[in-house]
C-alpha positions in Angstrom: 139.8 -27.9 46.1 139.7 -30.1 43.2 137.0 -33.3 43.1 139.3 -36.0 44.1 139.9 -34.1 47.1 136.0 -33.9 48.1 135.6 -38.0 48.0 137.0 -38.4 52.0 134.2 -36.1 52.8 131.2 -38.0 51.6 131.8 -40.7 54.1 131.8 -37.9 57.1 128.5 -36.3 55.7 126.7 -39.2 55.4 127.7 -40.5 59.0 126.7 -37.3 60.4 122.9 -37.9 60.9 120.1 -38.9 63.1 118.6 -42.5 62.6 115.1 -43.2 63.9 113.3 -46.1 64.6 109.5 -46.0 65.4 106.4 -48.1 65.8 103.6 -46.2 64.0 99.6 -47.0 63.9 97.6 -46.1 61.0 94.2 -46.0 60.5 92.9 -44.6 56.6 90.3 -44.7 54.7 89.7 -44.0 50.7 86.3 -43.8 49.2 84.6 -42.7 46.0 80.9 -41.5 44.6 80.0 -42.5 41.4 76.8 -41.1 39.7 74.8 -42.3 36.8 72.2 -39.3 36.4 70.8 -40.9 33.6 69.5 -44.0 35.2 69.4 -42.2 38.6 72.0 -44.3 39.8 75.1 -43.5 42.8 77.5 -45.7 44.1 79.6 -45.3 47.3 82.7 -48.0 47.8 84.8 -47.5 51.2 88.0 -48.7 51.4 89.5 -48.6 54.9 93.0 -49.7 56.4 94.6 -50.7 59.5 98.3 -51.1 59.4 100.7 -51.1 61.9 104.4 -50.2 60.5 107.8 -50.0 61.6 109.4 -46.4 60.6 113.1 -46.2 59.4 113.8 -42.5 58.5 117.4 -40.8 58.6 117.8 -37.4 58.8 120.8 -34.6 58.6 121.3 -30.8 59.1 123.6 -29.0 57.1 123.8 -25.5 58.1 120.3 -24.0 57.7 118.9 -27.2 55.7 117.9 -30.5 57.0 117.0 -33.4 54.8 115.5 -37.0 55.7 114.2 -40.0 53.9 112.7 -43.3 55.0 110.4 -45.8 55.1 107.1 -47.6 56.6 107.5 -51.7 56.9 104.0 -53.2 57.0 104.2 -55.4 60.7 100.2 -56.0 61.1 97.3 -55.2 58.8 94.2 -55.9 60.8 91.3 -56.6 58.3 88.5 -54.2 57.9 85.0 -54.0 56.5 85.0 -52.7 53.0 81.7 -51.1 52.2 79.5 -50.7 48.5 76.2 -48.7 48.9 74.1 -48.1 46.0 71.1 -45.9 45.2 68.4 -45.8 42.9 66.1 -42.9 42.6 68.1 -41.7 46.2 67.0 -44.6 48.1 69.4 -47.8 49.2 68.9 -50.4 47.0 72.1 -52.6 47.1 74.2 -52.9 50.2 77.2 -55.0 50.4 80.2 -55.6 53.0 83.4 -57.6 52.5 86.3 -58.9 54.5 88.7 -56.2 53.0 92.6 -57.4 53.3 96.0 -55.6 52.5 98.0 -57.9 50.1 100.6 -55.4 49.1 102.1 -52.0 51.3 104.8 -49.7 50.0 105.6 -46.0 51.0 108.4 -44.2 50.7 109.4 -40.3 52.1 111.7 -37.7 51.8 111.8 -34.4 53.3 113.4 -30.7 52.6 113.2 -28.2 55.3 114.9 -24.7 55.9 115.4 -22.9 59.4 113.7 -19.5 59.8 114.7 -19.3 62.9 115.7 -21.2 66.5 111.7 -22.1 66.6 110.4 -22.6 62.9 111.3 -24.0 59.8 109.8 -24.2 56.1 109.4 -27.6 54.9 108.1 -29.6 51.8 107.9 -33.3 51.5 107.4 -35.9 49.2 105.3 -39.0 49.8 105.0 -42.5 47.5 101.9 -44.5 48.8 101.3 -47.9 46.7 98.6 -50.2 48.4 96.7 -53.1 47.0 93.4 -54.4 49.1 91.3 -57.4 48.2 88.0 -58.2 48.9 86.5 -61.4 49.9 83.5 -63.7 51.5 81.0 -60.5 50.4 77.8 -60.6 51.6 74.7 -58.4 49.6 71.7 -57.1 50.6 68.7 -56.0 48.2 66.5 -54.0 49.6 64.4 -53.3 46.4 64.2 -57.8 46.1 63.9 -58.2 49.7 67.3 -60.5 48.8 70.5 -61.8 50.8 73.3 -63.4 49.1 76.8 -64.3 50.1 79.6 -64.8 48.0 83.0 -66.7 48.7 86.1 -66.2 47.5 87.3 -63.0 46.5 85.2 -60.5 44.9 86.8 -57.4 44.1 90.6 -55.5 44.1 92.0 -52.3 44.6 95.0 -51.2 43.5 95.8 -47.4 44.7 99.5 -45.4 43.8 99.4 -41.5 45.6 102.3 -39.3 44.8 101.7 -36.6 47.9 103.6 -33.5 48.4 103.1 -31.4 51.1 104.4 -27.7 51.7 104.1 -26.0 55.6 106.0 -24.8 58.4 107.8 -26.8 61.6 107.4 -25.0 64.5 108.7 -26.5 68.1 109.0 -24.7 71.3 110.5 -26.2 75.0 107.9 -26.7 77.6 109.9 -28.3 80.1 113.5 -29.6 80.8 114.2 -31.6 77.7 110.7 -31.6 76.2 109.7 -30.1 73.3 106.7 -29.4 71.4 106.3 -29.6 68.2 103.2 -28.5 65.5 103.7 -29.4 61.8 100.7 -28.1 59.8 101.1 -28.3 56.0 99.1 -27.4 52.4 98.8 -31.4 50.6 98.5 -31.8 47.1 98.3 -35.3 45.6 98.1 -37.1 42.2 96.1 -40.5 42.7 95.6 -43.3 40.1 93.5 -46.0 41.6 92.3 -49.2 39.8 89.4 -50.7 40.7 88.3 -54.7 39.4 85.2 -56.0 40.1 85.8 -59.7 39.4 82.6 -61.3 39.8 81.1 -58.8 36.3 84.1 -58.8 35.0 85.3 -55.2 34.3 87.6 -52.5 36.1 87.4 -48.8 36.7 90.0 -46.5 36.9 90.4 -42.8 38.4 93.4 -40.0 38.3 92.0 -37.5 40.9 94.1 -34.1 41.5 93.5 -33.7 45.4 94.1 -31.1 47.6 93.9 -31.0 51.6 95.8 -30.3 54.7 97.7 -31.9 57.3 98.4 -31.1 60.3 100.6 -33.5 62.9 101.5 -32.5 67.1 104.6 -34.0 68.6 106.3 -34.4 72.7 109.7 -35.2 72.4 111.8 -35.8 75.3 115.7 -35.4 75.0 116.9 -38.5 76.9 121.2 -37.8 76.3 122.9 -35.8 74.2 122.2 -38.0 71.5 119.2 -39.7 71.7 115.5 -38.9 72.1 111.4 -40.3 72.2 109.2 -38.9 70.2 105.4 -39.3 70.6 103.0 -37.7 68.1 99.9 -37.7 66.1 98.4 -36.5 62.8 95.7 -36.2 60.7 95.4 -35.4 57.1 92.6 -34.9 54.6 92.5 -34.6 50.6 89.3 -34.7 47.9 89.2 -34.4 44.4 85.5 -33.4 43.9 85.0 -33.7 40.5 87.0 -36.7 38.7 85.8 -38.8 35.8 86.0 -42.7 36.2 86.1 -44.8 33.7 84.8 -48.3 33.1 86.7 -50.9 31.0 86.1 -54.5 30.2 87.7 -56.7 32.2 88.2 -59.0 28.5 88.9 -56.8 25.4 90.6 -53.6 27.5 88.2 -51.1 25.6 86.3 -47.9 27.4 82.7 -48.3 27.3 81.4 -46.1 30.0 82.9 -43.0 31.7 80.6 -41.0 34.5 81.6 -38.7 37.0 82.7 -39.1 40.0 84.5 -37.8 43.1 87.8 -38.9 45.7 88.5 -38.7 49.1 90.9 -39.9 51.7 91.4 -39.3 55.5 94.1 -40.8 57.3 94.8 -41.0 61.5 98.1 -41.3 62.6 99.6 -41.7 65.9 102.5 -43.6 67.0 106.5 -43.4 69.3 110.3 -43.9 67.9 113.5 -43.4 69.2 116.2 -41.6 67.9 119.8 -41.6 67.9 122.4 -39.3 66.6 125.8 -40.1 65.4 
């Protein structure tokens, strides 16, 4: 068969898939220790998020292989408390909140997964993450001054890029006519590069953390035709970089002038339905 011949085909193999819509809820939070020993200084910033996302993925099974790809649209981002603590000599000195907003939501997915057998699968996946979350109207407590401030406007941004790829194994079994369970547990392994400005003193950190962690997500799906099906699940996955250094730049001439050590961590809580169709 010679490559001319192989064009008609592409058309047939990309129409014969599974298209999924779904409604997912997402609750995450990053946060980071950074340690002065020197001054006997530690800091503790919280970042959390709340979005709710429609889910576009497509999927296709090719003999023993299946592939998918897709997509998270940003519908809602419900505004969270963003959170610096700061200690001196390991008591609470400094304790600040702020109205912490999304302003910017990208990720991105594809998955590779071979079948074992008629229960299990291997998989790996690939995640792009890109987030941006501003903080503003910060209020600050001093509990060394006995002082309260507030502060309008915005105060602070952070700008966070995760490249996650996960290895693990898909296992479903039927519990009942036309439903399936389904248990996804994987190994994570992510490169991070967040940026952090802190616009009221005018400089910015930044971090690369190597992190490692798990996942593990459940599923119910219930086989409504031939060709189409609702999926509920859940998941939760964790990943740390203990040891990372951050580094501290002016915000004004671009130049390193501090770098301490410091540490990563993220958690995420998923849960959420779609519905899919095959064609």
């Amino acid at each position: 068969m010679n490559k001319l011949s192989l064009f008609p085909l592409f058309p047939a193999v990309l129409a014969a898939g599974n298209l999924t819509f779904g409604l997912h809820f997402d609750h995450e939070i990053s946060y980071y220790f950074v340690e002065d020993k020197q001054r006997h200084l530690k800091s503790k910033l919280e970042f959390p998020k709340n979005v709710t996302s429609l889910a576009i993925r497509y999927d296709q099974t090719i003999q023993n292989f299946s592939y998918s790809f897709g997509t998270n649209i940003v519908l809602d981002s419900k505004t969270q408390k963003g959170k610096d603590f700061d200690w001196q000599d390991n008591r609470l000195a400094v304790f600040s909140s702020s109205f912490n907003k999304i302003t910017k939501y990208r990720h991105y997915h594809f998955d590779l997964a071979y079948k074992v057998n008629n229960h299990a699968a291997l998989f790996g996946r690939v995640k792009y993450k890109k987030i941006l979350q501003e903080w503003h109207n910060t209020t600050q407590t001093n509990y060394f001054k006995n002082s309260f401030i507030k502060v309008d406007g915005k105060s602070l941004a952070f700008e966070e890029k995760r490249y996650q790829y996960h290895l693990g194994v898909k296992y479903h079994e039927n519990v009942a006519n036309n439903i399936t369970f389904s248990l996804t547990p994987s190994l994570v392994f992510a490169q991070v590069k967040t940026k952090d400005y802190h616009i009221l003193r005018n400089f910015y950190v930044t971090q690369h953390p190597k992190c490692f962690g798990y996942s593990l997500q459940g599923g119910l799906q219930y086989r409504i035709t031939k060709k189409s099906a609702m999926l509920l699940f859940t998941s939760y996955t964790y990943m740390q970089d203990k040891n990372t250094p951050m580094h501290y730049f002016s915000d004004f001439s671009k130049k390193l002038f501090l770098r301490l050590p410091s540490s990563y961590t993220n958690k995420s809580l998923n849960f959420g339905f779609s519905y899919s169709i095959s064609f």
